[in-house]
C-alpha positions in Angstrom: -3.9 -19.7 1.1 -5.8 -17.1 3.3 -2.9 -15.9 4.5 -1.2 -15.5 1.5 -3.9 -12.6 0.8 -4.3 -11.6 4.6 -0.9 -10.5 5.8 0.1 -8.6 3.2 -3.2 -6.5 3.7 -2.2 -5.8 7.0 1.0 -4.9 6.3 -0.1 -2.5 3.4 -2.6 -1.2 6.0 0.5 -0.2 8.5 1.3 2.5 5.9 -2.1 3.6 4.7 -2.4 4.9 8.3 1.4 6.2 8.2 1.0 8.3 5.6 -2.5 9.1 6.7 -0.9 10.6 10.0 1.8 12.4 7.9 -1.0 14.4 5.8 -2.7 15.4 9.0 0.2 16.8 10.5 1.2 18.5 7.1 -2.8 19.9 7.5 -3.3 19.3 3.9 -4.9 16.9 1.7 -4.5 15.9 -2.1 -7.1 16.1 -4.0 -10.3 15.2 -2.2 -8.5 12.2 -0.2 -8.3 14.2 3.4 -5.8 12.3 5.9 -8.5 10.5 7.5 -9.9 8.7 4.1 -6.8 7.6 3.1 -6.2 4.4 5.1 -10.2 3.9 5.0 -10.0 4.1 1.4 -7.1 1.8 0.4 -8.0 -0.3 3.2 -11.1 -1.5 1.6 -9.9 -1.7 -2.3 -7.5 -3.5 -0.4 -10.3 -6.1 0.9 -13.0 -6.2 -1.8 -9.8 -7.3 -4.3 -9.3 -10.1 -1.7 -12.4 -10.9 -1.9 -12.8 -11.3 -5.3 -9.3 -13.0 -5.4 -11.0 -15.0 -2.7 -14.1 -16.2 -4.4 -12.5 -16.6 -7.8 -10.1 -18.5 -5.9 -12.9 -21.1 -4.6 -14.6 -21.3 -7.9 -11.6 -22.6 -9.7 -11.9 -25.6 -7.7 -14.9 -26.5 -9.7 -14.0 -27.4 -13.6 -17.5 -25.7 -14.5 -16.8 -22.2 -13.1 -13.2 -22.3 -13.6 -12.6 -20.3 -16.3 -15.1 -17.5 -14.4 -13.2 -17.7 -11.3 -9.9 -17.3 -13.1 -11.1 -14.3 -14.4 -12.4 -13.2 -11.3 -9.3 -13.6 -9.7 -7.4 -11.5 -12.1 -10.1 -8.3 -11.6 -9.7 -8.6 -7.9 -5.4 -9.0 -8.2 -6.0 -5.5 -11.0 -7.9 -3.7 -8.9 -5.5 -4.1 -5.7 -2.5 -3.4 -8.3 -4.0 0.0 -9.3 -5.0 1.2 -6.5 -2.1 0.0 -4.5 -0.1 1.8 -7.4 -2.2 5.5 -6.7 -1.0 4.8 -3.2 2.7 4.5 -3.7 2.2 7.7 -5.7 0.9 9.2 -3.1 4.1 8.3 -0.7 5.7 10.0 -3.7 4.2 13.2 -3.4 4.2 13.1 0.2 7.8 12.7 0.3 9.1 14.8 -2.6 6.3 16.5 -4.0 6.7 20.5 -4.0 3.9 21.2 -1.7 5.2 18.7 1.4 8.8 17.3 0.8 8.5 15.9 4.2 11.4 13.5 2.8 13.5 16.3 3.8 12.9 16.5 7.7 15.2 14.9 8.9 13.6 13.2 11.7 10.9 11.8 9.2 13.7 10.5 6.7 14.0 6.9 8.2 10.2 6.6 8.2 10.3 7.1 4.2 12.8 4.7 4.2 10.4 1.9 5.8 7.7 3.0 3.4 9.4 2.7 0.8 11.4 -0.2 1.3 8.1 -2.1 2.4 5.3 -0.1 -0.6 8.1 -1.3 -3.1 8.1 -5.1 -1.9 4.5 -5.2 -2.0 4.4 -3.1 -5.0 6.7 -6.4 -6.9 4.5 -8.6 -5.0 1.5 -7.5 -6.7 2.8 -7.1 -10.3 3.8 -10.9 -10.0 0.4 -11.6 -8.8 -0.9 -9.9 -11.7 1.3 -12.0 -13.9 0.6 -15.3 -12.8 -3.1 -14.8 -13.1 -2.1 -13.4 -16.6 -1.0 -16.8 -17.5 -2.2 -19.6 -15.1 0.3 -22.4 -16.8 3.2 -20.0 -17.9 6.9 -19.7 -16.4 6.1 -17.6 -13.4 2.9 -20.1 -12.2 4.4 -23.2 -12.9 8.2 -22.6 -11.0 7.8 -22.4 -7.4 11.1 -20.4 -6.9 9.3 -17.3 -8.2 6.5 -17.8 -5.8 8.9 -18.7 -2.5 10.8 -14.6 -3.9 7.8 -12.9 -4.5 5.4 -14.2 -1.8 7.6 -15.6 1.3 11.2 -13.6 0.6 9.3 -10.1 -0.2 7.2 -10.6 3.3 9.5 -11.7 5.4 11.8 -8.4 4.2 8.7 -6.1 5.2 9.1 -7.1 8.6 12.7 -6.7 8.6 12.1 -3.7 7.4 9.8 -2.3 9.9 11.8 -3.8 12.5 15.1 -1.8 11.6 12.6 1.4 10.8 10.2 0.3 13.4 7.7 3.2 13.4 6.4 3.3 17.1 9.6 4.3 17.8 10.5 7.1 15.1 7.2 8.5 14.9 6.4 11.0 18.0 4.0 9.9 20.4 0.8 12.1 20.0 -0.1 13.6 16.9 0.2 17.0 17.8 4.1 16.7 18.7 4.2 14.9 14.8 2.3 18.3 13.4 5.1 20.1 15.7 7.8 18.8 13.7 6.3 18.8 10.5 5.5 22.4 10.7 9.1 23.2 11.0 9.1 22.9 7.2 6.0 22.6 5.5 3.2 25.4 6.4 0.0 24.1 7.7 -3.6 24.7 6.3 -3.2 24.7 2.8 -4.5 21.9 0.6 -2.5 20.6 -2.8 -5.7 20.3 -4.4 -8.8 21.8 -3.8 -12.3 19.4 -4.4 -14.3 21.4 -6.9 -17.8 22.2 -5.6 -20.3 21.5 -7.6 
């Protein structure tokens, strides 16, 4: 069951550091999220959900706590859906948005594909999470077909996926030959949003 939470985590965290690298070769941030806070920062919503899933998990066990660690549970699978949803926003705006359209290198094209082949996978992955915690005894938690697609199938096609786009081997080897190529087409040194001092 651990691994059910675990190694999707670590696959999610593959591409928090992706697009992490991505923003610090584009030298710009969005918002106040600089390159270097983005994998720190979904990286642990990403483990304080699973340990709420976690310990909600274990209480069910008991018939007296049950119903609490149901509901724990279900905070810990909403908190990874939203923030895991803010993330695959941000892939958005890294790829397309008017201020990087890094989507558009062409060299960079096939690592947009793996993230977001793989963001999307774990994106359904989450939503029926979500739902089966919604309703514990409903269609979706009580046929195991719909776990074996959304759990085993949409893993196994994340590494697939990252071994077709395998990103040790599209992505240069230092940083600064990554900023190189980026800079081609997206000017360094400005920021899409500027933190507001107080």
């Amino acid at each position: 069951a651990v691994l059910i939470l675990v190694v999707p985590i670590a696959i999610a965290l593959v591409n928090y550091i992706v697009v992490g690298l991505l923003l610090e070769a584009a030298g710009r941030q969005v918002y106040c999220l600089t390159p270097k806070r983005v994998a720190r920062l979904f990286f642990a919503s990403d483990v304080g959900a699973f340990f709420l899933q976690a310990t909600g998990a274990s209480m069910m066990a008991n018939e007296a706590s049950a119903d609490f660690g149901q509901n724990l549970a279900l905070i810990g699978v909403v908190v990874q859906l939203g923030f895991f949803t803010a993330f695959v926003g941000l892939i958005v705006q890294v790829a397309v948005g008017s201020d990087f359209r890094l989507f558009h290198v062409p060299d960079l094209k096939p690592v947009f594909y793996s993230l977001f082949t793989t963001s999307s996978l774990l994106y359904l992955r989450n939503i029926y999470r979500t739902i089966e915690f919604l309703d514990r005894h409903g269609y979706v938690a009580s046929n195991e077909w719909v776990f074996v697609v959304f759990e085993t199938v949409a893993v196994i096609l994340c590494f697939v996926a990252y071994s077709f786009w395998n990103f040790g081997r599209l992505l240069p080897a230092t940083e600064a030959e990554l900023a190189q190529m980026v800079s081609k087409h997206v000017g360094g040194g400005k920021d899409v949003e500027m933190c507001v001092e107080a």
